[in-house]
C-alpha positions as CSV (number, residue, x, y, z in Angstrom):
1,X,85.3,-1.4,110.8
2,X,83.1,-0.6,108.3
3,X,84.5,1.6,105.2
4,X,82.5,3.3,102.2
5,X,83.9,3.2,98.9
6,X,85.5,5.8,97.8
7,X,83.8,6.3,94.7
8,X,81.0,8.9,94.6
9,X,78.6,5.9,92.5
10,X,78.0,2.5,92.6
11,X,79.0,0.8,89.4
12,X,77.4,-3.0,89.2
13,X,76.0,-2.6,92.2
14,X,75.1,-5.8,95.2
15,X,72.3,-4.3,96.7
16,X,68.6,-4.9,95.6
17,X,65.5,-2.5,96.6
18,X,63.2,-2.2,99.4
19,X,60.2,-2.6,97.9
20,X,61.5,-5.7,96.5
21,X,62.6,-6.9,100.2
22,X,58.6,-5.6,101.3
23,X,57.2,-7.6,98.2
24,X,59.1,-10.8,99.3
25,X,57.6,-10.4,103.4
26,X,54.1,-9.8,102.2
27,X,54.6,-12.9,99.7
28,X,54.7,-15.0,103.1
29,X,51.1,-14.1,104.3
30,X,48.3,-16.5,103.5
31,X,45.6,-15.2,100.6
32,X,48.1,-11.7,100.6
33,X,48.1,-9.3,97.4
34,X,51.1,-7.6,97.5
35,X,50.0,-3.9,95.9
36,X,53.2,-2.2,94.8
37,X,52.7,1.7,94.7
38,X,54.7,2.9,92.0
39,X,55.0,2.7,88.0
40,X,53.5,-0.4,86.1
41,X,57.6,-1.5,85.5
42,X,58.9,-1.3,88.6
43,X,55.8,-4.1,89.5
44,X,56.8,-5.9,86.4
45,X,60.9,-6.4,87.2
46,X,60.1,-7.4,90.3
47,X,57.7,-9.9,89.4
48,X,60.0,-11.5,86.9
49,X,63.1,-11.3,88.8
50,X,61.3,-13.5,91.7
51,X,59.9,-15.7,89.4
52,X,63.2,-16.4,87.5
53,X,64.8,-16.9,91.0
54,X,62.2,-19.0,92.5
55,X,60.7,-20.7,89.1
56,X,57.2,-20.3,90.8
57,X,54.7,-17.5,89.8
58,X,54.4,-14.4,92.0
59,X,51.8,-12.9,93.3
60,X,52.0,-9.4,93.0
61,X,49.7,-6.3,91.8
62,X,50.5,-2.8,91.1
63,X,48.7,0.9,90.8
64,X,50.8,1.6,87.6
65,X,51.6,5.1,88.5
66,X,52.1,6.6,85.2
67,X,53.6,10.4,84.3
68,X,50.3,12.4,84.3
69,X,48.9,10.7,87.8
70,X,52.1,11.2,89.7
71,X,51.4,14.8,89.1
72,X,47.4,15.7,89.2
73,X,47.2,12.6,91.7
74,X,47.7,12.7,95.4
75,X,47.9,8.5,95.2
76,X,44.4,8.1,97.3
77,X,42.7,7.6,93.7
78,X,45.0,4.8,92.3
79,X,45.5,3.4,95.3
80,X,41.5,2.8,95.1
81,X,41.0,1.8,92.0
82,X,43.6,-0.7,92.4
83,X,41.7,-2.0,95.6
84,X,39.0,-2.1,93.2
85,X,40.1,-4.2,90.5
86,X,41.9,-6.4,92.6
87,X,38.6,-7.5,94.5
88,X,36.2,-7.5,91.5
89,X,38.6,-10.9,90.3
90,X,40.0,-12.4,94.1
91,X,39.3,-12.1,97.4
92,X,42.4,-11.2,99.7
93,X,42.6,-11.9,103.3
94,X,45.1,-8.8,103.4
95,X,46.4,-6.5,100.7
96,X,50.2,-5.3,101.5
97,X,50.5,-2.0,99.9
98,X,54.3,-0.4,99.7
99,X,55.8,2.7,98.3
100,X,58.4,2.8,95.4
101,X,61.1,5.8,94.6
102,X,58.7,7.8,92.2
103,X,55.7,7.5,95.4
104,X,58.0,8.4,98.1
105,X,59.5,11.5,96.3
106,X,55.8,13.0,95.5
107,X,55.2,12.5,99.3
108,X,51.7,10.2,98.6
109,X,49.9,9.9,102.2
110,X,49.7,5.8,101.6
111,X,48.3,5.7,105.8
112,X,45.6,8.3,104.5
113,X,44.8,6.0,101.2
114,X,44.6,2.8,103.6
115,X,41.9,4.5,106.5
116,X,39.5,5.1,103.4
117,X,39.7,2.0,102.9
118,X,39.4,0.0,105.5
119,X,35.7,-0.6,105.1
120,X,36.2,-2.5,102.0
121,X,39.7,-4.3,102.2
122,X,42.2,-5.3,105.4
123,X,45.1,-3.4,104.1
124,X,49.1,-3.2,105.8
125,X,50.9,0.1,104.6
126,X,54.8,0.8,104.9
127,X,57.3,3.0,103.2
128,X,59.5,1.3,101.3
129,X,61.2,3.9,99.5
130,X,64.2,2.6,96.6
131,X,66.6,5.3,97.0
132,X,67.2,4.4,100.5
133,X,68.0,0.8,102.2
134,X,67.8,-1.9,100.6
135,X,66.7,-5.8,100.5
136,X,66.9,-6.3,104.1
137,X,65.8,-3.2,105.3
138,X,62.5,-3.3,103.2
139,X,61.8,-6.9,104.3
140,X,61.9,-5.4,108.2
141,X,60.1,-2.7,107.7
142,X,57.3,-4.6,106.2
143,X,57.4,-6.7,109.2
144,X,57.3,-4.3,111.5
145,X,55.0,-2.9,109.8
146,X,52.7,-6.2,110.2
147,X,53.4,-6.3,113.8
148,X,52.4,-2.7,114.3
149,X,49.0,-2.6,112.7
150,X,47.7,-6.3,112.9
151,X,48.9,-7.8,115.9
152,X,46.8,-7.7,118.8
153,X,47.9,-6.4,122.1
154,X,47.5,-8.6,124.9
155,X,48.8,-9.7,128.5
156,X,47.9,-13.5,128.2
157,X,50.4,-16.4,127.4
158,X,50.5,-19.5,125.4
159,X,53.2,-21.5,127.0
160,X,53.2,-24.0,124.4
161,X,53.4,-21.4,121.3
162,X,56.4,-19.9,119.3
163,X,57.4,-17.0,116.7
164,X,60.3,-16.9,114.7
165,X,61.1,-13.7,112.4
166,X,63.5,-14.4,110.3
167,X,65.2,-12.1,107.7
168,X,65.2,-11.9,104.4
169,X,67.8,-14.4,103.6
170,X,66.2,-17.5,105.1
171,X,65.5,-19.3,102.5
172,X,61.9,-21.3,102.4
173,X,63.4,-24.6,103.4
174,X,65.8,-22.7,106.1
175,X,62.2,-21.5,107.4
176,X,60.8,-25.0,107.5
177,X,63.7,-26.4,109.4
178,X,63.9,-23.6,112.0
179,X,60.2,-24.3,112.9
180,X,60.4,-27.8,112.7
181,X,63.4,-28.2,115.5
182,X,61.9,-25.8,117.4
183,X,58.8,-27.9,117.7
184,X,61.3,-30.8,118.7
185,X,61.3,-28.8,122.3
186,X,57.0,-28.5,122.0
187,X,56.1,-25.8,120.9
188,X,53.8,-25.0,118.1
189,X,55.7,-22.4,115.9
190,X,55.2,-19.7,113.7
191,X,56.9,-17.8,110.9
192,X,55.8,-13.7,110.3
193,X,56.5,-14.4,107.7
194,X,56.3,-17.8,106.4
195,X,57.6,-18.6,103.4
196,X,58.2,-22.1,103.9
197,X,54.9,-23.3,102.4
198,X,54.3,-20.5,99.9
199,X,57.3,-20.1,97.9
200,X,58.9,-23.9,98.7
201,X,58.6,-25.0,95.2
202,X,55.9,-27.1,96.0
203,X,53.5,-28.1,92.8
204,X,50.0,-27.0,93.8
205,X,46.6,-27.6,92.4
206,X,46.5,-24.7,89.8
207,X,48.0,-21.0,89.6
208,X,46.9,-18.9,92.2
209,X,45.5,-15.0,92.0
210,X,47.0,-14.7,95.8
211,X,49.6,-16.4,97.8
212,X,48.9,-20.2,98.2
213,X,50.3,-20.6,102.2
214,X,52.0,-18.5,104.4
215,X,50.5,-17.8,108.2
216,X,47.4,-16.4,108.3
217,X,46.1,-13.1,109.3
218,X,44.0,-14.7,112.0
219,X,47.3,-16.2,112.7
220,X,49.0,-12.9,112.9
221,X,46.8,-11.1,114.8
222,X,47.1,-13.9,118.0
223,X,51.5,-13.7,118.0
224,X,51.7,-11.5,120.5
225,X,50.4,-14.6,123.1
226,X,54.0,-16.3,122.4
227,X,55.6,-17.3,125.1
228,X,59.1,-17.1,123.0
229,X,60.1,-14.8,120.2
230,X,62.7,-15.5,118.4
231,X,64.4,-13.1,115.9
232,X,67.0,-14.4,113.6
233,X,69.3,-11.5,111.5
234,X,70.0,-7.9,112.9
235,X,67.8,-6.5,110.4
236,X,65.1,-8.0,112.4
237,X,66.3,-6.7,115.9
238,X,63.9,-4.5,116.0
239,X,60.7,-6.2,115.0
240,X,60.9,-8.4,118.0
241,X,61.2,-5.5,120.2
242,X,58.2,-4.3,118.3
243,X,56.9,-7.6,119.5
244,X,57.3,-6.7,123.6
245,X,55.8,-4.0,123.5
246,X,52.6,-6.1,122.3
247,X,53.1,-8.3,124.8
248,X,55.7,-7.5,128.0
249,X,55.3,-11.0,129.4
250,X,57.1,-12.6,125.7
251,X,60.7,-14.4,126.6
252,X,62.5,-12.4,123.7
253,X,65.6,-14.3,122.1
254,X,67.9,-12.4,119.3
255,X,70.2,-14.2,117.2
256,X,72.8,-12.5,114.7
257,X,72.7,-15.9,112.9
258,X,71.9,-19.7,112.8
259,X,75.1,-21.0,110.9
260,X,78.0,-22.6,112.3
261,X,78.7,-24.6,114.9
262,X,79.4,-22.3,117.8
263,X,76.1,-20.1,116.6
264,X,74.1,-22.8,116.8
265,X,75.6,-24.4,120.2
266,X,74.2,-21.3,121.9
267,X,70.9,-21.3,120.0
268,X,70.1,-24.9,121.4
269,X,71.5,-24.1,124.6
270,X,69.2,-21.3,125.3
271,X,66.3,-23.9,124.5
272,X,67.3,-26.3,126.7
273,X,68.0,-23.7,129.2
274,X,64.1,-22.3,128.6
275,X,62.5,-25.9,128.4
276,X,64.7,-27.1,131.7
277,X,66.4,-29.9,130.0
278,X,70.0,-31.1,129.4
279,X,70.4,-32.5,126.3
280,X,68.0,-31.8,123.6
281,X,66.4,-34.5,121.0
282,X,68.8,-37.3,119.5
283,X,68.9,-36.1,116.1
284,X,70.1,-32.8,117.3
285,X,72.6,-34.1,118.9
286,X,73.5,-36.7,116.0
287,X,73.9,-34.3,113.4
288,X,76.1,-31.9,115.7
289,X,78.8,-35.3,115.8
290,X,78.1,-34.8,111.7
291,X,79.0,-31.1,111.6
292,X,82.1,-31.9,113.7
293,X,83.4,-34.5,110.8
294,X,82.4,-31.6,108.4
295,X,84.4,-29.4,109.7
296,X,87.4,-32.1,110.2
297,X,86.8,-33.4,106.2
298,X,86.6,-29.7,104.6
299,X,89.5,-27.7,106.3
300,X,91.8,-29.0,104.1
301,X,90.1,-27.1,101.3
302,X,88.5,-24.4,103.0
303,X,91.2,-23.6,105.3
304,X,93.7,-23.6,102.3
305,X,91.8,-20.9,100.3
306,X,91.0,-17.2,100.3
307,X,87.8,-15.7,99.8
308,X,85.5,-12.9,99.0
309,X,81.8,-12.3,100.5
310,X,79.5,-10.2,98.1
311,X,75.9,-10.1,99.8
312,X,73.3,-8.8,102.3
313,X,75.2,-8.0,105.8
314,X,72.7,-10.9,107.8
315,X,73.6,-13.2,105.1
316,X,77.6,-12.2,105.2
317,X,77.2,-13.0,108.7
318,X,75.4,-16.3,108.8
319,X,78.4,-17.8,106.2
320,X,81.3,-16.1,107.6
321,X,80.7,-18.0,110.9
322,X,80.5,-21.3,109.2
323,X,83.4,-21.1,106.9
324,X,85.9,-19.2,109.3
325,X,85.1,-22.3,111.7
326,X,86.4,-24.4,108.9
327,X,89.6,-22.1,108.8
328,X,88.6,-19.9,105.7
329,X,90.6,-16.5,105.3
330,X,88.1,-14.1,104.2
331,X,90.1,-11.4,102.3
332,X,87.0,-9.2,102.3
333,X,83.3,-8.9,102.6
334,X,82.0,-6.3,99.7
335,X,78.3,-5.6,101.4
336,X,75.1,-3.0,101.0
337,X,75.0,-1.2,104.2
338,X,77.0,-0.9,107.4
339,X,76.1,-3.0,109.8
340,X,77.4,-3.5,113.1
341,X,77.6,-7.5,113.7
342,X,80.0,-7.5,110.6
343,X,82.6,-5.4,112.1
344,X,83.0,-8.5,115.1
345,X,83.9,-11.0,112.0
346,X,87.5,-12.0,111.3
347,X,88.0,-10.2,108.0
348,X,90.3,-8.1,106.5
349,X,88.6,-5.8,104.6
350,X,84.6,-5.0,105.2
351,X,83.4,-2.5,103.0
352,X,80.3,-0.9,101.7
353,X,80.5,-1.0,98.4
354,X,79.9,-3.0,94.4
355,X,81.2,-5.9,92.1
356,X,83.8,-3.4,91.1
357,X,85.3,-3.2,94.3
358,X,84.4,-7.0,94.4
359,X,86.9,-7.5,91.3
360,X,89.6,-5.5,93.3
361,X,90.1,-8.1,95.8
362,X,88.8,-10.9,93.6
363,X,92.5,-11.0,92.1
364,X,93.9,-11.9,95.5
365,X,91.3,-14.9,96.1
366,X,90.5,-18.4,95.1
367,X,86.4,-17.8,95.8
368,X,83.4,-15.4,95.7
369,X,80.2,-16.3,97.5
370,X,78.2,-14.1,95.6
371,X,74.6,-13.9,93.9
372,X,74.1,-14.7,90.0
373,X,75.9,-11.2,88.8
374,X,79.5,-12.8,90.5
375,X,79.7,-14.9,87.5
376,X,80.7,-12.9,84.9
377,X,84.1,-12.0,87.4
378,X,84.8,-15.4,88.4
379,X,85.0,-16.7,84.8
380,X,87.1,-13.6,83.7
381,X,89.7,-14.7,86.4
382,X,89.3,-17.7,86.4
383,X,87.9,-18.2,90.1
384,X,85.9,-20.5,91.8
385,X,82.2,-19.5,92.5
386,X,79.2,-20.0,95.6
387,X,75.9,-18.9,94.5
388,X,74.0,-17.5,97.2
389,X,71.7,-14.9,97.7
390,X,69.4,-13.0,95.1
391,X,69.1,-13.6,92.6
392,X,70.2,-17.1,90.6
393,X,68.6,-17.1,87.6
394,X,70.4,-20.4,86.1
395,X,70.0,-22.3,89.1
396,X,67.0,-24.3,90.4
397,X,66.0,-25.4,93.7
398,X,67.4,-22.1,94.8
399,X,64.5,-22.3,97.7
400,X,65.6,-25.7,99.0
401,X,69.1,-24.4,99.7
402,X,69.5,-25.1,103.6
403,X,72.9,-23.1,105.2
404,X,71.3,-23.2,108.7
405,X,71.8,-24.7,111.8
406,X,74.2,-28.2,112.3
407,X,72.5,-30.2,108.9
408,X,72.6,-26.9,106.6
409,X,76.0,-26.1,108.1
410,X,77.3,-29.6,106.9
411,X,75.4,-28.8,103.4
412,X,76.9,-25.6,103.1
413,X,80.6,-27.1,104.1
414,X,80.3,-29.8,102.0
415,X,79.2,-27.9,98.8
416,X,82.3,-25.2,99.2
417,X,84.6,-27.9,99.1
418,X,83.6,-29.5,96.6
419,X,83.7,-26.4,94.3
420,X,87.1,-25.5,95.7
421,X,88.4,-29.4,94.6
422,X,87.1,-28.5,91.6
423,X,88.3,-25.1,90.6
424,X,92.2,-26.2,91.8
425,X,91.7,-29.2,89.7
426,X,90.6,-27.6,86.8
């Protein structure tokens, strides 16, 4: 069961914002602007905290809120003159404008700002306030959000076509290689969003004003004639249901993650089942034999160690089920919200809570699986580290990290052994 710490503050805290989590989904969307709707800082962190992460430049504008607007303004006039400037110099295809802490708490009518200007730019709105939620959370909403106002409804099929949502943890590459085995079984597939071509590490013709791939609005507007949806991460649940009600006739699949060997057994099984067939493509089935000699070659490290899980519940959950298959003993998982997948994983402890609680049980483990600001506790005990989630700002190729399905499982397996070999052999 979830607990909250006991503390009345976070101190160190895990957790990242929502309208960073919102930035990130509308960095997905071909020709987007992301338009942050708050002070000129809060745009700025953002933007250099991605591009440290990601070593790629960001795409992201703001409407610098400053202290005398927030008070004479209702938002409606720096919302358009931000819509202004921004198409004087680019062209977007869709602007993706989202609410910070200072916005929220002066109660700006952003829906109201976006109807007056619907004549002049496609814009998506959604609340993303920073004193609630978190990365996850403001990732969904943005989705939904997408699916809400863009996506048309419709009755029709495509029998042949496919949307995956994933959550915010899916890394670009993870993206790419969800779609790509999906199309094994013939369909055409789609990411909302996509980051696989937009934030890949790929070196592109020059710097962009806007983001350089991603799916399409055109794209987004056709989804609802899926004939499958499938959402990937509880934090998405509810954008696929979003989804039916675009289109009742969509075969709707939900899955709490693609890690692991069991996970992903019932993720190709439901494929199968859909496409009438009885074992899938070769190289699925060759790389599940490899996962199987993963697991066999890294127990003896992972099953022998102890460790501690500081991240975003869908991401918790995605590397639990991986390294508990391997026999890991997971002393606790430190997370940002509660979450009820997470209380179904073989843990000890699951708390809500920070890194201090993080160094609590630290002492009584070989390994954290943590992001960047893990490191400073790992070297002061002396403990073996796995980077993962946001941010890494010393490591590169951070968005060609694959975790998922039987290949990133192996990677993933393979990796956290090694460290461990290393750490006892220090």
């Amino acid at each position: 069961m979830d607990a909250l710490s006991a503390k009345p503050l976070q101190l160190n805290p895990i957790k990242l914002s929502q309208p960073m989590g919102a930035m990130l989904c509308f960095l997905g969307i071909k020709n987007c602007m992301p338009l942050m709707h708050g002070a000129q800082g809060c745009a700025s962190f953002s933007k250099v905290f991605f591009t440290r992460h990601f070593n790629d430049p960001i795409a992201v504008q703001t409407t610098a809120v400053n202290d005398i607007t927030a008070v004479i303004d209702g938002g409606d006039y720096a919302i358009s003159e931000s819509i202004k400037n921004i198409t004087k110099k680019v062209k977007p295809d869709l602007v993706g404008l989202f609410t910070t802490g200072l916005t929220e708490t002066k109660g700006d009518d952003i829906k109201g700002a976006s109807l007056l200007l619907e004549d002049i730019q496609k814009m998506v709105y959604v609340n993303t306030p920073d004193f609630e939620g978190s990365l996850e959370s403001g990732f969904a909403k943005s989705v939904e959000a997408i699916i809400t106002q863009l996506v048309n409804k419709t009755s029709y099929i495509d029998n042949n076509k496919a949307l995956i949502i994933p959550n915010v943890n899916l890394k670009p590459i993870e993206v790419e290689k969800i779609k790509d085995t999906i199309s094994l079984f013939g369909y055409e597939v789609y990411s909302l969003p996509d980051l696989s071509d937009s934030l890949d590490g790929h070196l592109g013709e020059k710097q962009g004003a806007l983001t350089s791939g991603g799916i399409s609005v055109e794209e987004i507007k056709n989804l609802a004639l899926s004939s499958l949806v499938i959402t990937i991460g509880n934090s998405v649940k509810k954008a696929g249901e979003l989804m039916l009600k675009k289109n009742e006739n969509i075969n709707l699949l939900h899955f709490d993650s693609l890690c692991g060997l069991e996970e992903t057994d019932k993720f190709y099984k439901k494929l199968c089942s859909i496409k009438e067939i009885t074992t899938p493509h070769p190289s699925i089935v060759r790389w599940r034999k490899r996962l199987q000699d993963a697991l066999l070659d890294t127990h003896f490290s992972i099953g022998s160690s102890s460790f501690v899980l500081a991240l975003e519940p869908d991401q918790c959950v995605s590397i639990a089920n991986t390294i508990i298959e391997a026999g890991a003993n997971i002393k606790a998982i430190i997370t940002t919200h509660k979450d009820e997948v997470l209380e179904k994983l073989e843990c000890e402890n699951i708390l809500v809570g920070d890194f201090e609680d993080v160094e609590k049980y630290l002492l009584q483990s070989d390994v954290l699986i943590s992001n960047f600001h893990g490191e400073r506790y790992t070297k002061k005990y002396k403990k073996a580290l796995l980077l993962r989630g946001f941010p890494d700002f010393e490591g590169v190729g951070n968005q060609l990290k694959n975790d998922v399905l039987y290949e990133g499982s192996c990677y993933l397996l393979f990796e956290l052994a090694n460290i461990i070999n290393h750490y006892k052999f220090e």
